[in-house]
N, C-alpha and C positions, 0 to 999 in steps of 0.2 A: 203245649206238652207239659204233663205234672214230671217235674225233675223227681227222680229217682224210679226203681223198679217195685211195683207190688209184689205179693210174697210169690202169687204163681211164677211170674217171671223171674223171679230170683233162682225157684226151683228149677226152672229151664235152664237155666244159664249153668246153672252147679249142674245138673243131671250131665249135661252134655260136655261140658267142664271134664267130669271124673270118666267121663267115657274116653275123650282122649286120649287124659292121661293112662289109663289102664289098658285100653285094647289099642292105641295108635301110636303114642310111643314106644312099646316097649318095638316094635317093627321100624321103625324108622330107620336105625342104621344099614338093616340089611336092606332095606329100598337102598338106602344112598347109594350102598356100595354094589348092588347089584343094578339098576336103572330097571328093578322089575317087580310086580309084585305077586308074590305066589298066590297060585291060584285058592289055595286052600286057607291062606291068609286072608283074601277078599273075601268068599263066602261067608268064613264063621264072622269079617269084621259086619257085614249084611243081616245075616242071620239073627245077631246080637240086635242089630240095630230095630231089626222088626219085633223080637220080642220087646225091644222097652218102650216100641210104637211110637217110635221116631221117624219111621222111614216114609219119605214123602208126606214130611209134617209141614208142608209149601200150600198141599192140598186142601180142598176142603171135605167136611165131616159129609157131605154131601155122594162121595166117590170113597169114601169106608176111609177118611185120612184123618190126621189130628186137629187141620181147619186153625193151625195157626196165623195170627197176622201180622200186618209186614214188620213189625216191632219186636214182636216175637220172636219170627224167623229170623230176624238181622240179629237176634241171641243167641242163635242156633248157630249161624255163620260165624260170628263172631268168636266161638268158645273152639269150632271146626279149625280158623283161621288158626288157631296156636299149634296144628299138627300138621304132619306132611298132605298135603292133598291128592297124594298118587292113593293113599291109603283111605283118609275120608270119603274121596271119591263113591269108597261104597256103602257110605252113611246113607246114600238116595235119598238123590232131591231132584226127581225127574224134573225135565221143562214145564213149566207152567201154562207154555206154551198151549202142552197137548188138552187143558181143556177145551181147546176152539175143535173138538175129535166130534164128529156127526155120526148116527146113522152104524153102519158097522164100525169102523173107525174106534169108535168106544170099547166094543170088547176085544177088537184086535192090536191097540194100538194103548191108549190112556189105561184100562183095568190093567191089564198086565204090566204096566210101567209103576203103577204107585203101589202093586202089591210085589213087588221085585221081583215079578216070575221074568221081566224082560227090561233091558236096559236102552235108552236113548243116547244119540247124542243131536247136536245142532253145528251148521254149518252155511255160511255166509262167505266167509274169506276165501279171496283168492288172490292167488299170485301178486294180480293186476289191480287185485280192488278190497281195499283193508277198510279205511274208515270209510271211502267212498262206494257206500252199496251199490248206490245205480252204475256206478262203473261197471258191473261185473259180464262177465261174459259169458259165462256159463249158462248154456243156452234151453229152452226146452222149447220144439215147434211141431204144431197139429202134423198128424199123420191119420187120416181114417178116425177113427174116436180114441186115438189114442193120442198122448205126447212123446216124443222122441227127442231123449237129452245126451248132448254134449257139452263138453268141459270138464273143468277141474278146482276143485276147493282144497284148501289146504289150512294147517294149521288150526285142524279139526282137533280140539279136545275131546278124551274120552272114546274115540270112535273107535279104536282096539278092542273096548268093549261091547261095543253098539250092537244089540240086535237090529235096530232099524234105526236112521237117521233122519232127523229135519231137516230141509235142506230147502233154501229159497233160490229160485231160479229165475232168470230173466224170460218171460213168455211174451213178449212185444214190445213195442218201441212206439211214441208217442211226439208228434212235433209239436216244439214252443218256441215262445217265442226269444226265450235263450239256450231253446238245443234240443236235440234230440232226448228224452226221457224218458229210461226201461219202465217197463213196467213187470212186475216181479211177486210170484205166485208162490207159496209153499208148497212142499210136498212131504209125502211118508216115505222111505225108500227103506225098502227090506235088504238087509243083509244076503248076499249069494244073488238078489236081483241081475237076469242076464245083461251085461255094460255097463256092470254096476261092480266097481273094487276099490277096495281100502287097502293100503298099506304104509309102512312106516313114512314118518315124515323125517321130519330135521332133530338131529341131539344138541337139545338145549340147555343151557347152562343152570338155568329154573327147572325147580320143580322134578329134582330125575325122578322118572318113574309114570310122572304123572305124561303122557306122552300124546303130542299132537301129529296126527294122520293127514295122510293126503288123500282124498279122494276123487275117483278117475271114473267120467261116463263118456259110452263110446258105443252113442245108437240105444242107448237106455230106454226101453220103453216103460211109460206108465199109462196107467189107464188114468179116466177121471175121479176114482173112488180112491186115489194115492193126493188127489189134492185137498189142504188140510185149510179150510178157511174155501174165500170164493179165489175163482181164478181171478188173477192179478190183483189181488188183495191180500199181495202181503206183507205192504208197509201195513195196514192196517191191524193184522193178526200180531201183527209184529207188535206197532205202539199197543197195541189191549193188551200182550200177555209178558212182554218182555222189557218192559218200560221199567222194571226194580233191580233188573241184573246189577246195574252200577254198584246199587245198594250193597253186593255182597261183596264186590270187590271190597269197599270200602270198608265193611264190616270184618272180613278177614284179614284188612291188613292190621286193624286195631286188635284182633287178639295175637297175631305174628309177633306185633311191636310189644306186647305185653309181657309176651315169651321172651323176648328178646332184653325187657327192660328186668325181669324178674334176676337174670343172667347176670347183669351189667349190677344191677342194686347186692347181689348175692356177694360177687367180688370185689367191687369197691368196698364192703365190708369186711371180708376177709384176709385181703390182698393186702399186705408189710411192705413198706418202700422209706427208708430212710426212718426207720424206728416208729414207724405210725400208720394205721389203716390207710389204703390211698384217697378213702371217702373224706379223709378229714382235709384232703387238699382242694382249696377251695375251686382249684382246676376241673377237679373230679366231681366234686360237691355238684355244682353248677352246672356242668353239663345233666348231672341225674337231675337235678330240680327240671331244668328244658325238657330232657325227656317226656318224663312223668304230665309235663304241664301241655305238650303237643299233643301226647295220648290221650289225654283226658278231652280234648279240644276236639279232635277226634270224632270220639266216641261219641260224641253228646252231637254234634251235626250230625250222624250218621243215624242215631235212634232218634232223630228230631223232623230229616225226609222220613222216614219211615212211618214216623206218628203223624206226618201230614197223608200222608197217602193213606193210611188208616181213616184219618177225616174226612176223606174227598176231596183235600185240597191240592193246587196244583203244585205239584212237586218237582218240575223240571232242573229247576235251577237249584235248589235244593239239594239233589240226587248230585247236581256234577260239580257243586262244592265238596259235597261231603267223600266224595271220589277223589277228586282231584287235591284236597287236604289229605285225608288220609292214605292214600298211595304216596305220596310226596312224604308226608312225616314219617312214613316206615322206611323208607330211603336213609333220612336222616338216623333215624333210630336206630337202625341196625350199623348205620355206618361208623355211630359216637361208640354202639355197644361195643365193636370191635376196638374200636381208637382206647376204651376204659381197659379191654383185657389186654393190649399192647400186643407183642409177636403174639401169644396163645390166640391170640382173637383170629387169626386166620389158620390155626394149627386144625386138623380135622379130629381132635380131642374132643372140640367143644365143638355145638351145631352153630357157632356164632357167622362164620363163612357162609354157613348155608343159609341161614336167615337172612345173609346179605345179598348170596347170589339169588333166592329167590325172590327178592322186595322187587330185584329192576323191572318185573315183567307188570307188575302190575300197575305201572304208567302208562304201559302199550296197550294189552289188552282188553275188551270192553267200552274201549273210545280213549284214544291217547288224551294225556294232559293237557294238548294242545286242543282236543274236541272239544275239553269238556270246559277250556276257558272261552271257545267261541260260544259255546251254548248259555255259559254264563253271559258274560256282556253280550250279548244276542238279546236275554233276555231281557235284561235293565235296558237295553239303548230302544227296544223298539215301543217300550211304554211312552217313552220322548218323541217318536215317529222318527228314530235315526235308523 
């Protein structure tokens, strides 16, 4: 990777930078304190986002998108990350997913998703099976030419919004010789589909605003023209199109922390404690030096998987360092930036509380801290044949 950004990427970075700050902060508050975002709020933030031809800049130039790449995009996510995400949310960055879309699928499902005429979400989790996919139970079994699903996923982001949902289901079961093994298919599922309901899930202490759904099938049927990928292939759709997600975790917690560190640098400068700025106490001093030097640490694994994946190179381990680092140091970040503002730091004056209560989720979600250090030593140990 050549360290530093060329001049286009610099522009990405500020373009999306000043969009933020101008059209997603100045909303923020009333997200916080309403857990909702207006609807006419969402639109013009959408609207905006398609005039400056950002939206669905995941995509390629191929499907009428910006065809940025995955270095690029972890700029995009990154500069996102400094805002609420109940609000970003409709920057649109449909799934990547949908280009595995065939046949009709293309104009009913992928075109209208990257020109924002319709919104996606994705859905995996349930109750019973969080990092453990093939756990899931959430079932789908032949009937005539059709599938008929039961179960329940939860902890669906985004799906408030959903015109239609990705949704991987378990469609048979395989014996080995350490167990029984789902085997598990994609589908498209239309919003108002008969067995087919969304509604509110759990109020979480992350993110208000940005709200995860439960979704509930009960005799759902789908045809075979709702499966997205081949049947029971959808580990396989899954690693092609969804193998960078981590990426953005990581990417957003590095502009959050940034936000966050901007905050803590502002007041340690400003802030009089015993006749002298509190920066000049080497208490204070030192914890912003650590800051600054975790974020930076950061950021550079984070656009360094991204520039492998750009290469062709294998990026696994890669991806759930720069995850598992940067989720973890915005933890610390946001926890020191409160500790710099003392009482204020938790007062709802400052978004300091919030940048703290939002950091915890992003250990959990996208593969806990604990996945992503199996994945890591996974990877080293089996080059050894351990």
């Amino acid at each position: 990777m050549q360290y530093g950004l060329n001049e286009e990427q610099e522009m990405i970075a500020a373009t999306v930078r000043s969009f933020v700050e101008n059209e997603i902060y100045p909303h923020e508050e009333l997200v916080e304190r309403t857990g909702e975002v207006p609807h006419e709020i969402a639109q013009e933030i959408k609207r905006k986002t398609l005039e400056l031809g950002f939206y669905a800049c995941n995509f390629p130039e191929s499907v009428g998108c910006a065809g940025l790449n995955h270095l690029e995009f972890a700029l995009v996510e990154r500069e996102l990350g400094r805002g609420s995400m109940a609000l970003n949310h409709f920057f649109g960055r449909p799934q990547n997913i949908l280009m595995a879309c065939e046949g009709e699928q293309v104009e009913r499902y992928l075109m209208p998703a990257v020109r924002g005429e319709k919104m996606d979400a994705l859905a995996m989790t349930e109750p019973g099976a969080g990092s453990d996919v093939r756990g899931m139970k959430c079932a789908a079994v032949r009937d005539g030419g059709d599938w008929v699903v039961n179960g329940t996923k939860h902890f669906i982001s985004g799906a408030e919004h959903a015109d239609f949902v990705i949704v991987f289901i378990a469609t048979g079961e395989d014996m080995t010789p350490k167990g029984p093994k789902k085997r598990i298919t994609a589908f498209l599922v239309d919003r108002g589909a008969p067995g087919f309901t969304i509604r509110d899930g759990y109020k979480s202490v992350s993110h208000r605003g940005y709200k995860n759904m439960i979704l509930e099938f009960d005799d759902c049927r789908l045809p075979d023209a709702q499966v997205l990928g081949e049947v029971d292939g959808g580990f396989e759709v899954m690693n092609t199109w969804l193998y960078a997600t981590r990426i953005t975790v990581a990417a957003m917690s590095v502009g959050r922390a940034r936000r966050a560190f901007d905050y803590a640098l502002t007041y340690a400068a400003e802030r009089e404690q015993f006749g002298q700025k509190i920066g000049k106490f080497q208490g204070v001093s030192f914890q912003i030096a650590d800051m600054i030097t975790e974020i930076d640490a950061a950021d550079l694994l984070t656009l360094a998987a991204a520039d492998r994946l750009d290469k062709g190179l294998p990026a696994n381990r890669e991806i759930a360092s720069a995850k598992l680092y940067a989720s973890e140091m915005l933890a610390r970040v946001t926890d020191t930036a409160i500790q710099i503002h003392g009482g204020m730091g938790l007062m709802d004056d400052y978004p300091m509380e919030r940048f703290w209560r939002d950091a915890r989720v992003e250990r959990i979600w996208d593969g806990t801290s604990e996945i992503q250090r199996h994945i890591i030593s996974r990877d080293l140990l089996r080059a050894l044949g351990a």
